[in-house]
C-alpha positions in Angstrom: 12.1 30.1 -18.5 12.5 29.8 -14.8 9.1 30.9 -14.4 7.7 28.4 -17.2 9.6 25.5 -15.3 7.9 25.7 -11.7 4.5 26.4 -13.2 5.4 22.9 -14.8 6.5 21.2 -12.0 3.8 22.5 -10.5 1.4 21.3 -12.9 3.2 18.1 -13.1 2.6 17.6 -9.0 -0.7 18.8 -8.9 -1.8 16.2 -11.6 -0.9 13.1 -10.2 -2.1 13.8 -6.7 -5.4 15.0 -8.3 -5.5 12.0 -9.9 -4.4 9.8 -6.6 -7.5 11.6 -4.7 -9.7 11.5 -7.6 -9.1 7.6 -7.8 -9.5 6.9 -4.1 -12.7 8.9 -4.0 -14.3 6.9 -7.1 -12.4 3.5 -5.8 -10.9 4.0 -9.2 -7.2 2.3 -9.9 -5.1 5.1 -9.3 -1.9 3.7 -11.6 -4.5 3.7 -14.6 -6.0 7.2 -13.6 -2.5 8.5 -13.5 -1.0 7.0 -16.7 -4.1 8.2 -18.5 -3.8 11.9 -17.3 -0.5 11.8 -18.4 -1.3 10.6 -21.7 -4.2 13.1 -22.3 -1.6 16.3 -21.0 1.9 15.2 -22.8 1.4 13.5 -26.3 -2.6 13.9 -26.9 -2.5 18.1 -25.9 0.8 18.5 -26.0 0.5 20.7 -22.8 3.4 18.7 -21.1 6.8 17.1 -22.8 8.8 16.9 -19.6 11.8 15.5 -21.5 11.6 18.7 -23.3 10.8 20.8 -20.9 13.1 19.7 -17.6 16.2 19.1 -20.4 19.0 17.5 -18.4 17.3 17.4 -15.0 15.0 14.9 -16.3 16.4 11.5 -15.6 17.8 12.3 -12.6 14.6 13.1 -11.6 13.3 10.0 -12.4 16.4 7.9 -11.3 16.4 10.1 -7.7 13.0 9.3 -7.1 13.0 5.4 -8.4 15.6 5.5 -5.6 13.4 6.9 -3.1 10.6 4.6 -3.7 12.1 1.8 -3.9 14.0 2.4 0.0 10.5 3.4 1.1 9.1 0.1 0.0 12.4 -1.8 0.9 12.1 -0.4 4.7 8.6 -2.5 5.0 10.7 -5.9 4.2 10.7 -6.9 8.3 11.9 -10.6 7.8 9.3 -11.3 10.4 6.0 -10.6 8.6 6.7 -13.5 6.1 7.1 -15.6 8.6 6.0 -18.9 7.1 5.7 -17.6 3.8 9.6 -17.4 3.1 9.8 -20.7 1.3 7.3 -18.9 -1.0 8.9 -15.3 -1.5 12.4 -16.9 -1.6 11.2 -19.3 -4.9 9.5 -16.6 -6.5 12.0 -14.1 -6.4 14.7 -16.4 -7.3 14.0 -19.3 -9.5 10.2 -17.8 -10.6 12.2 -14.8 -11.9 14.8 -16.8 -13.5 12.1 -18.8 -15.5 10.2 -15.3 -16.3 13.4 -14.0 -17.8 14.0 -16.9 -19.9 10.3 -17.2 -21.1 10.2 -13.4 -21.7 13.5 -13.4 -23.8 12.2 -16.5 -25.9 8.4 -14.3 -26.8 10.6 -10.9 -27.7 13.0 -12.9 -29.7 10.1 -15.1 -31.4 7.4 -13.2 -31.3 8.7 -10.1 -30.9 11.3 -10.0 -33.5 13.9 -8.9 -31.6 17.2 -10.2 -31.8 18.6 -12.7 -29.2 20.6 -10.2 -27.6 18.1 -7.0 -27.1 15.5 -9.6 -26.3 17.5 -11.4 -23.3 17.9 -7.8 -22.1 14.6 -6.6 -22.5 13.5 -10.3 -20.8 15.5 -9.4 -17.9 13.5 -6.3 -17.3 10.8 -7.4 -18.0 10.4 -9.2 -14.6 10.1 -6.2 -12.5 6.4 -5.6 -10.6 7.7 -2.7 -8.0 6.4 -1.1 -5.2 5.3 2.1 -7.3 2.2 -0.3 -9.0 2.0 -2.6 -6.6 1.6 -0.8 -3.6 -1.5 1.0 -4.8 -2.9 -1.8 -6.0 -2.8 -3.9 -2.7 -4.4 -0.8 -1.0 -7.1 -0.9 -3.2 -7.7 -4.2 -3.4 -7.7 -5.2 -0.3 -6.1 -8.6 -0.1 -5.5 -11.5 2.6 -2.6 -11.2 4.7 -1.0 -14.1 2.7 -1.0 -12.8 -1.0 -1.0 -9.1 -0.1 2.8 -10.0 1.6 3.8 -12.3 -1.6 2.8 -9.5 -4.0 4.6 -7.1 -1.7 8.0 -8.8 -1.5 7.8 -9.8 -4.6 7.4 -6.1 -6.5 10.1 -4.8 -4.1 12.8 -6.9 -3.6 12.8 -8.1 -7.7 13.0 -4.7 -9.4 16.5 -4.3 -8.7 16.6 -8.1 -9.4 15.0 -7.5 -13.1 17.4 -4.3 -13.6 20.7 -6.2 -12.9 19.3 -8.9 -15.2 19.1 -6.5 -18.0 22.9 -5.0 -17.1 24.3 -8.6 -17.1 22.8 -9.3 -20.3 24.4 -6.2 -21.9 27.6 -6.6 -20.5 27.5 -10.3 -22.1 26.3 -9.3 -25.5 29.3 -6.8 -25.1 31.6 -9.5 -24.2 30.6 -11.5 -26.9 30.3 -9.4 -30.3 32.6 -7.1 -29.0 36.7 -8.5 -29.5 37.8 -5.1 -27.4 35.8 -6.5 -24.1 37.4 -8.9 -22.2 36.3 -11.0 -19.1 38.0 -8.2 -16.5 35.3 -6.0 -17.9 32.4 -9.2 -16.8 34.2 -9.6 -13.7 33.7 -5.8 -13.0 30.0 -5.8 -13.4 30.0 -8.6 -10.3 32.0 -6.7 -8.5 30.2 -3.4 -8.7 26.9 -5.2 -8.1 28.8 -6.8 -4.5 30.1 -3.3 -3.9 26.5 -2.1 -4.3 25.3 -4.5 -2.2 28.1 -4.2 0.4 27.7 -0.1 0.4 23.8 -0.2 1.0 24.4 -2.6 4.1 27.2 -0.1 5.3 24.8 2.7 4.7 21.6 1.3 6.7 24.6 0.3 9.4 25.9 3.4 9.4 22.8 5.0 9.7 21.6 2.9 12.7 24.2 3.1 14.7 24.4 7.3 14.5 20.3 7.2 15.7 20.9 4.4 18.3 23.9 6.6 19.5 22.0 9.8 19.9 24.3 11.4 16.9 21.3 12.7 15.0 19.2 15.6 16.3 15.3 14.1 15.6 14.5 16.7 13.3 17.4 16.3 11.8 16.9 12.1 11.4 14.4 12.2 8.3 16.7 14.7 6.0 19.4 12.5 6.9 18.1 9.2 6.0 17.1 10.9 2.4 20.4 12.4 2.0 21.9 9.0 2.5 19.7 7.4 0.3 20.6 9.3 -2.4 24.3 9.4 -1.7 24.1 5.9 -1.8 22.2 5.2 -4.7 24.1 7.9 -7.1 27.8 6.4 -5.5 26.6 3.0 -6.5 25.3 4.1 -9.5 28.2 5.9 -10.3 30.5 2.7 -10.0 28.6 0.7 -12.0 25.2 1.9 -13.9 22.0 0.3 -13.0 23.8 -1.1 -9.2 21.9 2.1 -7.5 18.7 0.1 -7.2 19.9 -2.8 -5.3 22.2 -0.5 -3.1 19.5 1.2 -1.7 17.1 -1.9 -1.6 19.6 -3.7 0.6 19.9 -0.4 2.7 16.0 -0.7 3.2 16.0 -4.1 4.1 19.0 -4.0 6.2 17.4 -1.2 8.5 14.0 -2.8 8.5 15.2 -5.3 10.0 17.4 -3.7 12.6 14.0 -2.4 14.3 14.8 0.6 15.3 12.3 2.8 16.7 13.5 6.0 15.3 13.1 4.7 11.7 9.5 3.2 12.5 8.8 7.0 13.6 9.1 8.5 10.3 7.5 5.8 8.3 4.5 7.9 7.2 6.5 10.4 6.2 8.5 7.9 4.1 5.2 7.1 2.8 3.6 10.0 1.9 6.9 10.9 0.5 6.4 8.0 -2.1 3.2 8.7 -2.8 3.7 12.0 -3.8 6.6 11.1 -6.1 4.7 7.8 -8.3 2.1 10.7 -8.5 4.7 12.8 -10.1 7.0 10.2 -12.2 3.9 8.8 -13.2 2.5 11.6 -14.8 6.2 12.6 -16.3 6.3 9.6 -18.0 3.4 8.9 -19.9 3.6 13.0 -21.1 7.1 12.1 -22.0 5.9 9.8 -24.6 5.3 10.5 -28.5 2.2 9.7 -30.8 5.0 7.6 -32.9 5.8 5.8 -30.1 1.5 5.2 -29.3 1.0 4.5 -33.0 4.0 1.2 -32.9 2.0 -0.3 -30.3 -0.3 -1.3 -32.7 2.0 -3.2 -34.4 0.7 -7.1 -33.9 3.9 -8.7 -32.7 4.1 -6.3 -29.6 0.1 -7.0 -28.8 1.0 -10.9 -29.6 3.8 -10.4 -27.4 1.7 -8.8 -25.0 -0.6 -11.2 -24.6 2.0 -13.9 -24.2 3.5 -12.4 -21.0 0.2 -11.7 -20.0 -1.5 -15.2 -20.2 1.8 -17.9 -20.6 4.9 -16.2 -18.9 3.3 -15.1 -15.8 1.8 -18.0 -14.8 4.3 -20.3 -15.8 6.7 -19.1 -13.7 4.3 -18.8 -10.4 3.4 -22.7 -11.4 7.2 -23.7 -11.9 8.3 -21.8 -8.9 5.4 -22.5 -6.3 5.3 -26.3 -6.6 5.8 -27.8 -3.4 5.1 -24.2 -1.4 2.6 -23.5 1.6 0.7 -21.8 -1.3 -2.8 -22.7 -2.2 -4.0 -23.3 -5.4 -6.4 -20.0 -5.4 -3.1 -17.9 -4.2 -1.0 -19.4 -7.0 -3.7 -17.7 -9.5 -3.9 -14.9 -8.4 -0.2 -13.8 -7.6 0.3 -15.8 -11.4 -1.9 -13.3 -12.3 -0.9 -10.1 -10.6 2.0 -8.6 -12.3 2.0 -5.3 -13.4 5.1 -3.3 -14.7 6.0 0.7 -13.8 8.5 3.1 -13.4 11.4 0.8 -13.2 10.5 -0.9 -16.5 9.7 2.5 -18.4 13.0 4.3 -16.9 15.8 1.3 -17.9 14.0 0.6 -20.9 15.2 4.2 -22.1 18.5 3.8 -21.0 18.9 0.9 -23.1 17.1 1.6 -25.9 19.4 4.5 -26.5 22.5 2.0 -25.7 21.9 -0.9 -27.5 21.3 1.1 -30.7 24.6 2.9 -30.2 26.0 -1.0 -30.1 24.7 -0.8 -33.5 21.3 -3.1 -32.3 18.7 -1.2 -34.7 15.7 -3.5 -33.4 16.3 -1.4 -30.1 14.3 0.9 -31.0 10.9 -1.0 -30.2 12.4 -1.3 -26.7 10.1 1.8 -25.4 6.8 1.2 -27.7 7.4 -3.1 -26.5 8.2 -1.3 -22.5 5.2 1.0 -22.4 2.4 -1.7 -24.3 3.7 -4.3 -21.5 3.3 -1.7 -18.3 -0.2 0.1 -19.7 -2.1 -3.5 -20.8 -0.8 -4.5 -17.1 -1.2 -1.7 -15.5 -5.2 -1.3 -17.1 -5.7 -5.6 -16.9 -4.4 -5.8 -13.4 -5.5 -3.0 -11.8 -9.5 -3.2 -12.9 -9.2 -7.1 -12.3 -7.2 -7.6 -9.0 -10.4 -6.7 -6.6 -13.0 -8.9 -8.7 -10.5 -11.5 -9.1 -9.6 -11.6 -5.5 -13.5 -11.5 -4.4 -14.1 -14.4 -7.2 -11.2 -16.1 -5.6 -12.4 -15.5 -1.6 -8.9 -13.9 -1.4 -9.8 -10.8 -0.5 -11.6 -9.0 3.1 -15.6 -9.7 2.5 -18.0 -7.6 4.8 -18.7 -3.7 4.7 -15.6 -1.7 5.8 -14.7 -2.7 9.6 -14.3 -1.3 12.8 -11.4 -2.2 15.3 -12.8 -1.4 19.4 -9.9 -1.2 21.9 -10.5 -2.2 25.7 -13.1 -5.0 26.8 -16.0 -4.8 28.7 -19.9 -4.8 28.5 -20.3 -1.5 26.1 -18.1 -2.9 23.8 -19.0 -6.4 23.7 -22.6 -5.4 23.1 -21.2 -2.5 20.4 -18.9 -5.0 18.4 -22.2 -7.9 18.5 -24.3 -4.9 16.7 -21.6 -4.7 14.2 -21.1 -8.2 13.6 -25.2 -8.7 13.1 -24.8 -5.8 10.6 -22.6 -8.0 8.8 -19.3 -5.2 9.3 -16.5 -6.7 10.5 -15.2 -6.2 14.3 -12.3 -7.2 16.5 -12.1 -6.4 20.3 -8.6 -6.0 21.6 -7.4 -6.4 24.3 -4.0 -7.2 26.7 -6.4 -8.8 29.3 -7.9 -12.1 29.2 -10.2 -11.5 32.1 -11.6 -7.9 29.7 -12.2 -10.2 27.2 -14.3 -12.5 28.6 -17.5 -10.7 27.5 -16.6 -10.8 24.1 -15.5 -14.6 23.9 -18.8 -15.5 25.7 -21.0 -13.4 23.4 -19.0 -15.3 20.4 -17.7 -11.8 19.3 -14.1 -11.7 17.7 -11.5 -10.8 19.9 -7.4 -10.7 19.9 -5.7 -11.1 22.9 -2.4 -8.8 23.1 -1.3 -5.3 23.6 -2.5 -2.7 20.3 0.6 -0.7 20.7 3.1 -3.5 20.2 5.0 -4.5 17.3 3.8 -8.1 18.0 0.4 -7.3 17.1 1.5 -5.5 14.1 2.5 -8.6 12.7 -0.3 -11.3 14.1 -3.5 -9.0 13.7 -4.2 -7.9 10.0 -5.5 -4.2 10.2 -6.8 -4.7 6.5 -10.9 -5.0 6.9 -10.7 -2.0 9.4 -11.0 1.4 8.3 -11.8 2.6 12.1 -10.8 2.3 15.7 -12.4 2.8 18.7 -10.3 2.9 21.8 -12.8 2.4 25.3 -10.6 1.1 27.9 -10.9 3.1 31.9 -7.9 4.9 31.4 -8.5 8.3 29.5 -4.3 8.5 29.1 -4.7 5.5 26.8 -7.3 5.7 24.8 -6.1 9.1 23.7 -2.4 7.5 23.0 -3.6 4.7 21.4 -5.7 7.5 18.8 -2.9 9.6 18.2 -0.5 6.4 17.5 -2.9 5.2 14.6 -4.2 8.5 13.1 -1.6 7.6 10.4 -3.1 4.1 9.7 -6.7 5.4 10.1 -6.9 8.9 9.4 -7.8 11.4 11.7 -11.6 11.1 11.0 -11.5 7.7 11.9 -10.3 7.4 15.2 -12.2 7.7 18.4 -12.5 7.4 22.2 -14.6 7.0 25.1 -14.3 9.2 27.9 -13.8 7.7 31.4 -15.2 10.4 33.5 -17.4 13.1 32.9 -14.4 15.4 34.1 -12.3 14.8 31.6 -14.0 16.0 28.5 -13.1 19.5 29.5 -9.9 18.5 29.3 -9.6 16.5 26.3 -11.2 18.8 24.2 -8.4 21.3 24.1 -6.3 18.3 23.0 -8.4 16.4 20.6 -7.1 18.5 17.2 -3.9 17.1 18.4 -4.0 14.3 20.3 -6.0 11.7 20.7 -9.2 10.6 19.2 -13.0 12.1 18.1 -14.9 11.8 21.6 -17.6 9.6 20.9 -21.4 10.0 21.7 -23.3 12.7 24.1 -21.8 14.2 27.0 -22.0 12.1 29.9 -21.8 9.3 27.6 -19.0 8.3 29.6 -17.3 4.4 29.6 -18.6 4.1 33.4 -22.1 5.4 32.3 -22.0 2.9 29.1 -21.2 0.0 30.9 -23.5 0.8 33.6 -26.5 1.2 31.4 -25.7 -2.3 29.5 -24.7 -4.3 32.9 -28.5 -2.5 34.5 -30.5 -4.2 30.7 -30.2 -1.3 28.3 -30.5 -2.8 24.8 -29.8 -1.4 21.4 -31.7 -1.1 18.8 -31.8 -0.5 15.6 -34.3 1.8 13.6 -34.8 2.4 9.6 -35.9 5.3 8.6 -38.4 5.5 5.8 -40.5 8.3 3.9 -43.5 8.0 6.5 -41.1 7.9 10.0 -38.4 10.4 9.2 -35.6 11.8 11.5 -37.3 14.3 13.4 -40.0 11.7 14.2 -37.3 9.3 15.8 -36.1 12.8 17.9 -39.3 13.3 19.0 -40.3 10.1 20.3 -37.2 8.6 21.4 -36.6 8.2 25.1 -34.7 10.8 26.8 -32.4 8.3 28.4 -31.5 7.1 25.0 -27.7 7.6 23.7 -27.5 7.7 19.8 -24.3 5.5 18.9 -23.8 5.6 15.4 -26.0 5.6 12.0 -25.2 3.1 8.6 -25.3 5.2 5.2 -24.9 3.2 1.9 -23.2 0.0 4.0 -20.7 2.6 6.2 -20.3 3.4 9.8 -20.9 7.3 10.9 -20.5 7.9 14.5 -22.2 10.5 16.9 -19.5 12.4 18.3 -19.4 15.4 20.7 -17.9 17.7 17.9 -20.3 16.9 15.2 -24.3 16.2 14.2 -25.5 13.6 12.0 -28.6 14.1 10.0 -29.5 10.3 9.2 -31.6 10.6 5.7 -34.4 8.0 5.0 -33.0 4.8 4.4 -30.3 4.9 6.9 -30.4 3.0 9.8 -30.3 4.4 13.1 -28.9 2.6 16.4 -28.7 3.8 20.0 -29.1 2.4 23.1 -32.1 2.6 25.4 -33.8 1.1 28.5 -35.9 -2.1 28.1 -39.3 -1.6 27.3 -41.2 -2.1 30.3 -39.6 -4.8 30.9 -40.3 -6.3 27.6 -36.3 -6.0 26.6 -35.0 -8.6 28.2 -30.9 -9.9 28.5 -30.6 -12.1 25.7 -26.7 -12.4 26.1 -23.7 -12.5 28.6 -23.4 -8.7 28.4 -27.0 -7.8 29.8 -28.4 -6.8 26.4 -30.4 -7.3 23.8 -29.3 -6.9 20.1 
């Protein structure tokens, strides 16, 4: 049996990150991938029934990792990046998700059928997004700074929000149809929900203080921070069922906000932590579900009632909420639109089902057939619709994907200005006004500020870029600036110039560690660069077609001429010093050459013509 279990697991794992690499390859929405995977292998095959086959362990599987996902996402809540936007976030979360519960407990008890009381639970739920559907949505999608942040609070900070909802509800219905419940028994749901509250603040204090102090060795930090998690959602939990969620939401916050650097230095573990777990849960609870279960959806009221939380409730209660924000009218569709349902709904949709019906509730048992219509028709609807709509709407980054260039000077005004005529979108950053004086005469975009500081992690949106190229004259940097976004970029994105020929030696029994991909030829070096484009070197930019192919271009190019990078199908591919492209016809090829015999002449503040 033991054996049978971890080949499960295993499967289990290895099924929702196939499915997460299989959507980001395709640009496929990766919550839709994974809920259909989990479909085909659990009731369709009947390979997997991991409520069967994990017995007891199963929900606290789920609950554990719920838990851990919903920290993750919490410890992103820095009060600073909605700065401007809290007006917004604070009336959504508050009086939009008031107006969604009422709405969504009038179509289950009306359309529905449900009975007033398993409807005002199930409406309660029922306005949970979270960070397991909404996350991967953003990242596909691609958003504005503005919406993306919305959508992001929004999922995180309500799905304990939603699940309280659903516990207040019960413990009324219990209160009233009940003689044997008396108010202590309300006033003890408020207090466990404060004690949760109160314990996740003591926890993320707690926590703070020991890694501020020095208590906690730094390999020791990350197992730490889990284990506390945990121990404070189960504790919380414990005290009062369903209280878990905000505990550890509050702990997240709390510690985002206490900006400490030791917490910022394990985020991308935290992150691929959570992605590996709404992989997993994912894929465990579609399997977990029952032909039966896929055969009520059919039933009209829950497609009617569908449809109604789909097209009225949603939007309603973004219109409601909004009036009289800092939001426009194209960001009140589409966040009135964007609202899809996951793990939280599907997990505490179980737990009451089983509940209400032991209350003697026998319409509880369309609670997971009503739960599971709602999160696939939003999870399918939203995720399929989210980057058209956003396009449709101009809410969304336009352009081919970007590239960021660190340090300012000729070479890389003259690179970012063949970007930007390529239509790909380009910043040059820079601490130094006087570096960036190139770039602001050549009309190329620039941001003024250090790279590495959390300032600019909240001013300059990262979101069109999907590389960086850091070419200031110190070596030191460049490579540090590399190695500290390798997580936002991926390794294969990253690069640097070299300052002197040198120091290539050097780097290059450091660059499968630290630091970036050394860009271009050897001797390509930033003084050499900027040299070439202060002296009237131009680039240029060549197509390759069936009658001039690649070896053509090779054999007639000039021998002072550096290769920089080549587009394939709309992308940037660089030449680097540890690889060889071999452009195809129909790429284009740029490089930069000497003027023509005079012919090339400076056309812009940088000496060169584009």
């Amino acid at each position: 049996m033991l054996d049978s279990l971890l080949f499960l697991l295993m499967l289990t794992i290895a099924l929702g990150v196939l499915s997460q690499w299989v959507a980001w390859r395709y640009r496929f929405p990766a919550i839709v991938l994974m809920s259909l995977v989990g479909l085909i292998v659990g009731p369709f095959l009947g390979i997997l029934n991991p409520k069967d086959d994990f017995g007891e362990l199963f929900n606290p599987i789920i609950s554990i990792a719920v838990a851990i996902i919903l920290f993750e996402g919490s410890l992103n809540l820095d009060f600073r990046e909605v700065r401007g936007l809290r007006h917004s976030v604070l009336r959504i979360v508050t009086v939009g998700a008031f107006i969604a519960w009422i709405l969504g407990s009038l179509a289950a008890h009306y359309v529905a059928g449900l009975s007033w009381a398993v409807a005002f639970v199930i409406g309660g739920l029922f306005i949970v997004t979270g960070p397991t559907v909404i996350l991967p949505l953003l990242r596909q999608a691609k958003l504005k700074s503005r919406p993306a942040k919305i959508l992001k609070w929004e999922g995180i900070v309500v799905d304990p929000i939603g699940a309280l909802l659903a516990v207040f509800a019960f413990e009324i219905i219990k209160f009233l149809s009940d003689e044997a419940i008396t108010a202590t028994i309300l006033f003890h749901f408020f207090l466990g929900s404060l004690f949760a509250a109160l314990f996740g603040w003591l926890c993320a204090k707690l926590v703070g203080w020991m890694f501020e102090q020095g208590y906690v060795a730094e390999f020791l930090k990350s197992p730490m921070v889990f284990t506390v998690v945990i121990a404070c959602f189960t504790i919380s939990d414990e005290i009062m069922h369903e209280t878990g969620l905000l505990a550890v939401t509050v702990m997240g916050v709390v510690l985002a906000n206490m900006h400490i650097s030791s917490i910022d230095d394990m985020r991308n573990f935290k992150e691929n932590i959570s992605v590996l777990l709404i992989s997993t849960i994912f894929i465990m609870l579609t399997a977990s579900l029952t032909i039966e279960t896929l055969l009520d959806i059919l039933n009209w009221h829950i497609i009617l009632f569908v449809i109604l939380m789909l097209f009225i409730v949603r939007p309603i209660s973004i219109a409601l909420s909004t009036m009289g924000t800092e939001l426009s009218f194209k960001e009140k569709i589409l966040i009135g639109w964007i609202a899809p349902r996951g793990i939280v709904a599907l997990t505490v949709s179980g737990y009451f089902a089983s509940v209400l019906m032991d209350q003697g509730f026998e319409d509880a048992n369309l609670l997971i057939p009503l739960t599971f219509a709602l999160v696939f028709a939003t999870v399918v609807a939203h995720g399929f619709s989210i980057v058209p709509l956003a396009k449709k709407l101009d809410l969304a980054v336009e352009g081919k994907p970007g590239v960021m260039i660190v340090g300012g000077s000729s070479f890389s005004t003259a690179l970012a200005k063949s970007f930007e005529e390529l239509n790909i979108s380009t910043v040059v950053a820079d601490s130094s006004w006087a570096r960036l004086i190139t770039a602001r005469k050549a009309g190329v975009t620039s941001y003024h500020g250090e790279i590495l500081s959390e300032h600019t992690e909240y001013h300059l949106d990262f979101t069109p870029y999907e590389q960086l190229i850091s070419m200031t004259e110190i070596d030191s940097y460049n490579a540090l600036v590399c190695t500290n976004f390798v997580p936002e970029f991926g390794r294969n994105n990253v690069y640097q110039l070299c300052l002197h020929n040198d120091h290539i030696d050097d780097l290059e029994d450091l660059v499968h560690t630290i630091g970036g991909r050394t860009l271009f030829r050897k001797g390509a070096t930033w003084e050499e660069l900027n040299k070439r484009v202060e002296c009237g070197h131009v680039i240029r930019k060549t197509k390759l077609t069936d009658k001039y192919n690649y070896k053509q271009y090779l054999e007639e190019r000039d021998d002072d001429t550096i290769l920089l990078y080549i587009i394939k199908s709309g992308k940037v591919f660089f030449y680097t010093q540890e690889t060889e492209l071999n452009p195809v016809v129909g790429d284009l090829i740029v490089s930069l050459g000497p003027p023509n015999n005079g012919k090339d002449k400076p056309k812009n503040p940088v000496g060169g013509k584009l």
